[in-house]
VOSE-171655 format. One record per residue: residue number from 1; y, z, x of N, C-alpha, C in turn. Coordinates in Angstrom, 3 decimals. Layout:
N
NODE     i       n_c2       n_c3       n_c1      ca_c2      ca_c3      ca_c1       c_c2       c_c3       c_c1
NODE   NUM          Y          Z          X          Y          Z          X          Y          Z          X
...
% end
This chain:
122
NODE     i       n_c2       n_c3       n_c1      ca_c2      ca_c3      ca_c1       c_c2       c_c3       c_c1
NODE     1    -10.208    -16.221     13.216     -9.387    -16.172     14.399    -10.322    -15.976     15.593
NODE     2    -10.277    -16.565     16.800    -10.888    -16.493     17.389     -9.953    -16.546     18.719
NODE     3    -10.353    -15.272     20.001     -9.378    -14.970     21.098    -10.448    -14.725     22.006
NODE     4    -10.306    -15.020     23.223    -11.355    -14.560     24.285    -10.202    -13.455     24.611
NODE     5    -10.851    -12.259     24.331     -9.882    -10.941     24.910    -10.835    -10.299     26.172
NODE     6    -10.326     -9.296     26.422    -11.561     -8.868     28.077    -11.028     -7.163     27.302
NODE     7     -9.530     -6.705     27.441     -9.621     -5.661     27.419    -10.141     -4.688     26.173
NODE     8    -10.442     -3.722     25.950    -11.235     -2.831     24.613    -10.433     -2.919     23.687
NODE     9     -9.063     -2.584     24.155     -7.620     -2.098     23.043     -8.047     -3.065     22.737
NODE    10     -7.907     -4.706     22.911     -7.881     -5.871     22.288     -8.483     -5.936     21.384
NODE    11    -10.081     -6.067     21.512    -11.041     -6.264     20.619    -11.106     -5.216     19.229
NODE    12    -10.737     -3.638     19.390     -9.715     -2.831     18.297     -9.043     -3.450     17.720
NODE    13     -8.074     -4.315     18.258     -6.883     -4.050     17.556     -7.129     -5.651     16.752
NODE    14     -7.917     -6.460     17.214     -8.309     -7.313     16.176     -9.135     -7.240     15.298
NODE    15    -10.367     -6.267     15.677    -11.387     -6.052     14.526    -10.476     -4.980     13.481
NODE    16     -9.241     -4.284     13.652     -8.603     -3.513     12.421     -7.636     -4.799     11.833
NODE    17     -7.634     -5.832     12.547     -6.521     -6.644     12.049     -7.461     -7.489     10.540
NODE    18     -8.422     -7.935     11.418     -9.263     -8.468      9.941    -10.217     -7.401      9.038
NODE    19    -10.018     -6.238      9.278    -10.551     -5.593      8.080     -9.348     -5.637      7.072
NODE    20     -7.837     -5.480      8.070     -6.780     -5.132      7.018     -6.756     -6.283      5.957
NODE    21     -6.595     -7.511      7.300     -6.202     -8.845      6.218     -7.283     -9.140      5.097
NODE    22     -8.875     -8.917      5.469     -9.789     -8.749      4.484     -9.431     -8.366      2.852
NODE    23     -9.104     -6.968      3.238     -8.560     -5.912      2.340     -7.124     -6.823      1.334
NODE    24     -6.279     -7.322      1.750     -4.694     -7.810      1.909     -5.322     -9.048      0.646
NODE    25     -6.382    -10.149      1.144     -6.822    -11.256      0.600     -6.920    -10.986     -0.518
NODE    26     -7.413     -9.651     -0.984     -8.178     -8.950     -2.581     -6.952     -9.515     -3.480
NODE    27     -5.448     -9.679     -3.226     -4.633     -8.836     -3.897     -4.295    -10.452     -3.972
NODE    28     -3.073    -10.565     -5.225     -2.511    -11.730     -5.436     -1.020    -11.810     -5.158
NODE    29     -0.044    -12.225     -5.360      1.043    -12.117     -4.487      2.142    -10.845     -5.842
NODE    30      1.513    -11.038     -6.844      2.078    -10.382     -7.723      1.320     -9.105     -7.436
NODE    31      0.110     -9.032     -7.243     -0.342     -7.115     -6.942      0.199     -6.766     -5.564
NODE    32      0.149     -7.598     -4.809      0.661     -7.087     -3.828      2.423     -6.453     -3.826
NODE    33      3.047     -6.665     -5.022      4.020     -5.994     -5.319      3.963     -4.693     -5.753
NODE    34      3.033     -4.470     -6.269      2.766     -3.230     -6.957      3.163     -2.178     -6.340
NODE    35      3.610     -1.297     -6.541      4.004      0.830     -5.942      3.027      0.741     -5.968
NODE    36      1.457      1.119     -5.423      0.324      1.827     -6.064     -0.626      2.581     -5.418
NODE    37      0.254      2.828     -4.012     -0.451      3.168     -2.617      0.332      4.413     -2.631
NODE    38     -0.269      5.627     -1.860      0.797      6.628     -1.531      0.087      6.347      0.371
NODE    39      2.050      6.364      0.426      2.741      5.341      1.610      3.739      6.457      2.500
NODE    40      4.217      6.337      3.401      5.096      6.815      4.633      6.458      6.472      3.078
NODE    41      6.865      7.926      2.561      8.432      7.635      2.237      7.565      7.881      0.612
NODE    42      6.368      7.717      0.125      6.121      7.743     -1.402      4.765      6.818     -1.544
NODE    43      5.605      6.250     -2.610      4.575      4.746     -3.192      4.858      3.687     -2.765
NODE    44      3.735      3.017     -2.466      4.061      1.825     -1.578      3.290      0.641     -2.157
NODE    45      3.703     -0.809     -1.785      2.839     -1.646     -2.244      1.953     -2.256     -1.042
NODE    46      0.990     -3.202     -1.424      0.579     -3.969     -0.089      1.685     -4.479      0.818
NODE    47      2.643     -5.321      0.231      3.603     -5.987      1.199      4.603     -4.813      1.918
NODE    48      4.277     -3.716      1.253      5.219     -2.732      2.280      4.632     -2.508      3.320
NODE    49      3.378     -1.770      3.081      1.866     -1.913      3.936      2.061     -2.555      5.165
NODE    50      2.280     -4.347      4.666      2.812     -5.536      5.686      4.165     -5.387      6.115
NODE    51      4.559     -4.860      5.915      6.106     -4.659      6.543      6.655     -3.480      7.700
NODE    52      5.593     -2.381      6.830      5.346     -1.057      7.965      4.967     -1.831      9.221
NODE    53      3.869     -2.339      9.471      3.098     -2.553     10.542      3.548     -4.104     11.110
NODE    54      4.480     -4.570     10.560      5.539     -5.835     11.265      6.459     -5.005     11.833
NODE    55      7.078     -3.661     11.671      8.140     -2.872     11.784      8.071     -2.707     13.040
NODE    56      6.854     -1.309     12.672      6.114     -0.814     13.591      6.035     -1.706     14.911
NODE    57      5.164     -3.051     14.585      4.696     -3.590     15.994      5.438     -4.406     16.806
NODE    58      6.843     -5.004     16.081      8.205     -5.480     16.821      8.219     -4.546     17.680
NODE    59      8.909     -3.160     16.954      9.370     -2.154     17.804      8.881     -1.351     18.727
NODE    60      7.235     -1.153     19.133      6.278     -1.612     20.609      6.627     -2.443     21.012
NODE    61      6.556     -3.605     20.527      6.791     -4.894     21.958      8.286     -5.016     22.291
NODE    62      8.781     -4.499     21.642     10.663     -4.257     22.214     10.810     -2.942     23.126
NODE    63      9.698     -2.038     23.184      9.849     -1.033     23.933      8.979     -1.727     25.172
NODE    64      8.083     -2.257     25.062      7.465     -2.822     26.393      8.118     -3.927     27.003
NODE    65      8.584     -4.523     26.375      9.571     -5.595     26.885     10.979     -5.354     27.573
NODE    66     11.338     -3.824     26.723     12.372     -3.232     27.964     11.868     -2.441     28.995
NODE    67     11.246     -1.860     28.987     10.554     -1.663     30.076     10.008     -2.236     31.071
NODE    68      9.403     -3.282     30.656      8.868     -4.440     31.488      9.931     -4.892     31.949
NODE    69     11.573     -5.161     31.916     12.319     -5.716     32.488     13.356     -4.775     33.155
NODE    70     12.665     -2.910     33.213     13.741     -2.456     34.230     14.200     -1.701     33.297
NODE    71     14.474     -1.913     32.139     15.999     -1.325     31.558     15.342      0.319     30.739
NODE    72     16.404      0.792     30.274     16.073      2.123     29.598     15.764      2.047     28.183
NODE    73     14.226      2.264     27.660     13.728      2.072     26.254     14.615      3.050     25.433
NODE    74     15.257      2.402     24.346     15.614      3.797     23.366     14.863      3.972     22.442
NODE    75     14.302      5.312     22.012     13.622      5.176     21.093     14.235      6.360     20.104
NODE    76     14.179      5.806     18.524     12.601      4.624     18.564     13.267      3.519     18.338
NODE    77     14.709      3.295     18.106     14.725      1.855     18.090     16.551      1.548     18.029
NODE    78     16.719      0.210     18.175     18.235      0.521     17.638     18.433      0.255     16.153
NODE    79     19.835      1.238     15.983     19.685      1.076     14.231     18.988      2.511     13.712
NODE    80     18.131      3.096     14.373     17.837      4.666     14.331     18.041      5.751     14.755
NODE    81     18.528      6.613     14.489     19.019      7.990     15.057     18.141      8.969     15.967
NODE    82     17.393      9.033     14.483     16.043     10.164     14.651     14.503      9.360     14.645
NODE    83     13.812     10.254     14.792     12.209     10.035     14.468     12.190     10.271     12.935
NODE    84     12.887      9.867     11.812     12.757     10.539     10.562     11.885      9.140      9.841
NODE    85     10.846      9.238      9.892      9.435      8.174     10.031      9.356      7.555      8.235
NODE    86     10.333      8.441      7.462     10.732      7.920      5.786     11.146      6.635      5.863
NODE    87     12.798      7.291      6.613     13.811      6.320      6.841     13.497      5.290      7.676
NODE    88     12.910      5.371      8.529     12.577      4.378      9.152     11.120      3.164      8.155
NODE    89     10.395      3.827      7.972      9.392      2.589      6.592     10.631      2.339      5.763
NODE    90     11.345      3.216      4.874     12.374      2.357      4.051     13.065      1.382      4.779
NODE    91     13.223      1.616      6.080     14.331      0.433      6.294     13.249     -0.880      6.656
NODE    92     12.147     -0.618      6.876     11.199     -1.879      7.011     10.914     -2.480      5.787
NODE    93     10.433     -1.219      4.958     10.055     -1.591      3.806     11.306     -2.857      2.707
NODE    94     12.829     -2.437      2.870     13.315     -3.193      2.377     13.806     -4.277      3.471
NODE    95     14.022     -4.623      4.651     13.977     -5.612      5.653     13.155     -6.475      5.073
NODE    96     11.817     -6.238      4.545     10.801     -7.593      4.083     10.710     -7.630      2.940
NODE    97     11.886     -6.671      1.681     11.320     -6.885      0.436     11.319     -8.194     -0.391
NODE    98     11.898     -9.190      0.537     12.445    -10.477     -0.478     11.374    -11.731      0.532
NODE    99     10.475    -11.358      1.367      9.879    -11.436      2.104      8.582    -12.439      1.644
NODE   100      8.298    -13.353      1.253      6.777    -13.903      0.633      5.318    -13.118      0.900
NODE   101      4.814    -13.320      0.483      3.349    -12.702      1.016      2.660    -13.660      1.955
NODE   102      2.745    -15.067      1.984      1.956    -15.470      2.937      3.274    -15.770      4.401
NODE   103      4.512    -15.546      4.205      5.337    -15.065      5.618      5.058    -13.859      6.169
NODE   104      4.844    -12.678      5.310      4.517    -11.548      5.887      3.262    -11.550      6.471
NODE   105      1.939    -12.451      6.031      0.652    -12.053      6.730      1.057    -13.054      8.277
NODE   106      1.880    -14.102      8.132      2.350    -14.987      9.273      2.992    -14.395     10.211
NODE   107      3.583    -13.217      9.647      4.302    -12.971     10.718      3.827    -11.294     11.220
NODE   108      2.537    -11.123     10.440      2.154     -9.977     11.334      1.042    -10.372     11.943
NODE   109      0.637    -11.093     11.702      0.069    -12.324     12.700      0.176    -12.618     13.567
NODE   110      1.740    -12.806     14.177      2.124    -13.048     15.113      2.395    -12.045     15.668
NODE   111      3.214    -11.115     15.205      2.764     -8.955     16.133      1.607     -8.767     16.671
NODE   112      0.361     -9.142     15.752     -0.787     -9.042     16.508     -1.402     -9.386     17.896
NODE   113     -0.754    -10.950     17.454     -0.949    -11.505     18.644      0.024    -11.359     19.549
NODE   114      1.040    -10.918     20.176      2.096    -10.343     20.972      1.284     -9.525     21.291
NODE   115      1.185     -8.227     20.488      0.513     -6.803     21.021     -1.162     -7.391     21.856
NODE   116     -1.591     -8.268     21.081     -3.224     -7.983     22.329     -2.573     -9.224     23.475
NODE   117     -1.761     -9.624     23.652     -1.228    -10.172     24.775     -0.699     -9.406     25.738
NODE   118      0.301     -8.342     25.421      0.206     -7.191     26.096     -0.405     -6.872     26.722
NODE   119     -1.758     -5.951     26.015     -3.192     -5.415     25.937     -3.892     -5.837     27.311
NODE   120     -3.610     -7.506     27.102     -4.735     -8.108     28.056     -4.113     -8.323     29.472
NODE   121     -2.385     -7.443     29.743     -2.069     -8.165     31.097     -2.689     -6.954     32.027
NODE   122     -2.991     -7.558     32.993     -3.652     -6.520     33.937     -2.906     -5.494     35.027
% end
């Protein structure tokens, strides 16, 4: 992947993006099912892993995006009550459980790139 970024966050948040996906490549679409991580909520597999941090990075760019247009951010999101950070990975975690492995790296892919677009407005 290659981005001409300027700001620091940027260049972070892509050099953690390809250590992750590095890491992500090891696995086959069947390990990446696996429980075998201790995860936000228990045991987790890689694709939850990918699902946390698709969750996660929607729900930044939906808080900057209301903001950016005026309106009042709720957080942390709609559809959530509390900060109860379990419930909230379970509900990501099963949102992508039927999810492929190469849609999930596609589409945190595309979070990524949203978030250092962000990053880079001045």
């Amino acid at each position: 992947m290659s981005y001409r970024v300027q700001a620091p966050l940027s260049h972070s948040i892509l050099e953690e993006y390809e250590k992750l996906m590095d890491i992500v490549d090891q696995f086959s679409e069947d390990e990446c099912r696996e429980k075998k991580f201790e995860g936000t909520g228990g045991e987790v597999s890689v694709a939850d892993l990918l699902a946390y941090q698709i969750g996660w990075g929607k729900l930044l760019i939906g808080w900057y995006e209301t903001g950016a247009d005026g309106r009042e951010v709720i957080m942390p999101g709609a559809g959530f009550d509390s900060w109860d950070y379990s419930s909230i990975a379970e509900h990501f975690y099963q949102q992508y459980e039927n999810t492929s492995l190469a849609d999930l790296k596609h589409e945190f892919l595309e979070v990524v790139e949203k978030i250092v677009e962000i990053a880079e407005i001045e």
